[in-house]
N, C-alpha and C positions, 0 to 999 in steps of 0.2 A: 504494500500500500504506500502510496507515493506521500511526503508528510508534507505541511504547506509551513509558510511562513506569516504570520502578522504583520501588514504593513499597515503602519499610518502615516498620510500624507495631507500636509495643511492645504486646503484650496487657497484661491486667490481669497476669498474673502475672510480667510481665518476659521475654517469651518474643520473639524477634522475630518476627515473620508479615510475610511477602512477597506485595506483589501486582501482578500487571500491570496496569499504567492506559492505555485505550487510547480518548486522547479522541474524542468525536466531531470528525470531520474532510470536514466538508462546510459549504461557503459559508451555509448556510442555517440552519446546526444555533446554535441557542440556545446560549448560556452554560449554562443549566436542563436540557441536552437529558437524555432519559429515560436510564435507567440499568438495564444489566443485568449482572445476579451471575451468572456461572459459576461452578458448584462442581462439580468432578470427582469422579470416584470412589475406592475406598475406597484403591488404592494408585497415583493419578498423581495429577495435580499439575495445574494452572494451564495448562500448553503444551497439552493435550487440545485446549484452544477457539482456540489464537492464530490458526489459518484461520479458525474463523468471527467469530472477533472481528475479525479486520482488514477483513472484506465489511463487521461490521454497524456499525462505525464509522465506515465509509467514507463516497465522496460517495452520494446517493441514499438512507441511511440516517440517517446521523447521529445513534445512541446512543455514548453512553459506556457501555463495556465495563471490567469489572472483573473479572480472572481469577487469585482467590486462591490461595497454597498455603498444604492446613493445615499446621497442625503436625505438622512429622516427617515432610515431602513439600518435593521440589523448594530451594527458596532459602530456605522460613520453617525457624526452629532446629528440631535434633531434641529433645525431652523427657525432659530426666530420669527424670522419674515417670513411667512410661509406662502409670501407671491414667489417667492425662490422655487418654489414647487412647481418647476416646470421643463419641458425637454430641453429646450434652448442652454438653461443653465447647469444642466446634469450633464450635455453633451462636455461645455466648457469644463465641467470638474474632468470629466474623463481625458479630454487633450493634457488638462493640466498634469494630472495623475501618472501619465504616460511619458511627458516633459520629467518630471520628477524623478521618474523610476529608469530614464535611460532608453525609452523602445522608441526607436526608431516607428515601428511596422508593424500590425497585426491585424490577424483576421478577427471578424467578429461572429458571437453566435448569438444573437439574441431574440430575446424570447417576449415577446409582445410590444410593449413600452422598448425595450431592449431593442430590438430590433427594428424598429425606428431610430433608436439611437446611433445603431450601425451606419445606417444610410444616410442620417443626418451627419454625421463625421467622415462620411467619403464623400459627402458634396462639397464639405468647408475645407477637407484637407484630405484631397484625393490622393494624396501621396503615401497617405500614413493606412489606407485598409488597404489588405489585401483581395478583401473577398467579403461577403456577410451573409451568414445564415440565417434566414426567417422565418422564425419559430411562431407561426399563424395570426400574421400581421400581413397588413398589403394596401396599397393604394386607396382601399377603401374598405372603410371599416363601417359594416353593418350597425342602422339604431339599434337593435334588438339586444346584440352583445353591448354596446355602450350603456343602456339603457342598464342592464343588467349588472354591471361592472358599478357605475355609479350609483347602485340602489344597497351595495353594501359597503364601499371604499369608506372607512371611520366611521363606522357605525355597529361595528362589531364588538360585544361588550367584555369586559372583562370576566371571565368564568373562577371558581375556587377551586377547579382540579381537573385534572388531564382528558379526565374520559369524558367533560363537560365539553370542553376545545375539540377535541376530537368528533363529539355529538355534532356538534356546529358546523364543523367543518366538513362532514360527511354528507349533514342536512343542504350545505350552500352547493355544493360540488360533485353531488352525486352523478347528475347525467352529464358530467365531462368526465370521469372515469367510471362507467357503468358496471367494468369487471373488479374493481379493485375490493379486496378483503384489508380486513383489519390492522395487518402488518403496511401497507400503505397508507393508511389514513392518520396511522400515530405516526408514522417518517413527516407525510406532509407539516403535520401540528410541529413536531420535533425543529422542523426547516422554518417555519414561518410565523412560529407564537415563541414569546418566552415569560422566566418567570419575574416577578415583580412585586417583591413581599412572597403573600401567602398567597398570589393570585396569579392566573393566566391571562395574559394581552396579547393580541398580536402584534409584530415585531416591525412595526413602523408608524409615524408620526401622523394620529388620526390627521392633523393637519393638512394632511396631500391632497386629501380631498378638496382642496379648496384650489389648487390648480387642475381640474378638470371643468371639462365644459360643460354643458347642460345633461348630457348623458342621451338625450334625443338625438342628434347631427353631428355629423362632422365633416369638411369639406373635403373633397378626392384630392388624392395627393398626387397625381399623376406628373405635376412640373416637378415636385421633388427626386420623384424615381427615375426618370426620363434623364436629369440630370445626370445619374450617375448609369445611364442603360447600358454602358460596356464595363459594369464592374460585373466580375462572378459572385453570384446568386444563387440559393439556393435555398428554397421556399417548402417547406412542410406546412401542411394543412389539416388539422383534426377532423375526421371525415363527418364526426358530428358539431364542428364551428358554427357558435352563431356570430361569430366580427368578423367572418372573412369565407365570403362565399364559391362558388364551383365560379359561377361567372367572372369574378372578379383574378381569380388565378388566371381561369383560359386567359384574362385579357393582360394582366401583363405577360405573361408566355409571349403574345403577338407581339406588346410592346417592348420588349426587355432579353436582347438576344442571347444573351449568356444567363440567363435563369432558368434553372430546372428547376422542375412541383413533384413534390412528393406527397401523395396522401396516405395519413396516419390512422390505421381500422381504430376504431372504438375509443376514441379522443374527440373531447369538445377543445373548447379555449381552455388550456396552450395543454398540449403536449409536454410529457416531461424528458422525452432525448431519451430516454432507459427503454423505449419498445423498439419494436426489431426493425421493424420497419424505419425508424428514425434512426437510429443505428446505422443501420446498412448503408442509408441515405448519407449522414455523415459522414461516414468513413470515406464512402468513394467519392463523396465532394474533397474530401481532404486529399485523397490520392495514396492512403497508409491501410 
């Protein structure tokens, strides 16, 4: 099992941001070895990837893995100003973070929120990705999943014990993992709540909610994607997604020539990368 390192690094604004550093750990791997950015979604944190970061650092792999938390998630501080709660300024921590820690270059994987983040950092500094994974995010993000996403974002209460979080969490997410038993539903709680006294929270700053939008609309992002259409791509889709529909893949496919779609059986919004299908996907997007 590959071990990771604690980093913390000050943003520009004086904010801590926490990341997991999980070197490559195989005989073979370069000092230089390539580099990949996890960025989680809108409300977890960095533990989302620690299983697949520890395969993809391991022997037989050998990247450095880098699994940030933003601001107001997991170990990085929460924000006072919680207009700061937004893509714009998450992407900045992350050039910053990358400035900080030495990396020239990396690929991104990420995963909802995340993955907009990718693409938003290869249009402002197309030099710095190599490539982005998009973990069922896209051009256009269905009201149904907005609407859904912003009916629980800080509003989730604090419980007095585990199997209460768990309950919750089962209740909120059932038909996006409709196979999943008991051994995943405490992993999920374990990655995305913590503890706080005698009580369970989840593991970021209700405040976030307060940079989203109405949770109704959102306007197509097509100049953004278009922007960057000759970077490599690589798009999974939860075959039960309600933010990102059959139509709206077919349509960037047309528009976007280096993006391959993957559909993920029996996943709503998002995928967690650990089915086989997403796997396989991965891997031979990576070329290992």
């Amino acid at each position: 099992m590959a071990a990771f390192l604690h980093r913390f690094v000050q943003a520009e604004d004086g904010l801590r941001l926490h990341v997991a550093d999980y070197p490559a750990d195989d005989p073979g791997a370069r000092a230089d070895a390539p580099v990949l950015l996890c960025l989680p979604g809108l409300t977890r944190n960095g533990r989302d990837f620690s299983r697949l970061a520890e395969s993809l650092a391991g022997p037989g792999f050998g990247y450095r893995v880098l699994c940030p938390d933003q601001r107001g998630r997991g170990l990085s501080d929460r924000d006072p100003d919680p207009s700061h709660y937004q893509p714009p300024r998450y992407v900045a921590d992350m050039a910053w973070v990358l400035d900080r820690l030495g990396i020239p270059q990396v690929t991104v994987i990420g995963t909802s929120l995340g993955g907009m983040m990718g693409v938003m950092l290869a249009a402002w500094q197309p030099e710095r990705v190599r490539g982005v994974l998009l973990n069922d995010v896209g051009a256009v993000l269905e009201p149904e999943g907005l609407a859904r996403i912003a009916g629980y974002v800080g509003r989730q209460p604090a419980v007095d014990t585990l199997d209460e979080a768990i309950a919750l969490t089962r209740a909120a997410n059932a038909a996006v993992f409709p196979d999943w038993q008991d051994p995943e539903w405490r992993q999920m709680v374990l990655d995305t709540w913590r503890g706080e006294g005698d009580r369970w929270v989840p593991d970021y700053d209700p405040a976030i909610a307060q940079g989203l939008a109405n949770g109704s609309a959102a306007p197509p992002l097509w100049p953004l994607f278009e922007a960057v259409k000759n970077l490599p791509m690589l798009l999974l889709r939860g075959a039960l997604s309600d933010l990102l529909s059959r139509e709206t893949v077919a349509e960037m496919q047309r528009r976007l020539p280096l993006l391959n779609a993957v559909e993920v059986p029996q996943r709503g919004h998002a995928p967690t990368l650990d089915e086989p299908a997403a796997m396989a996907a991965l891997l031979r997007w990576l070329n290992v």
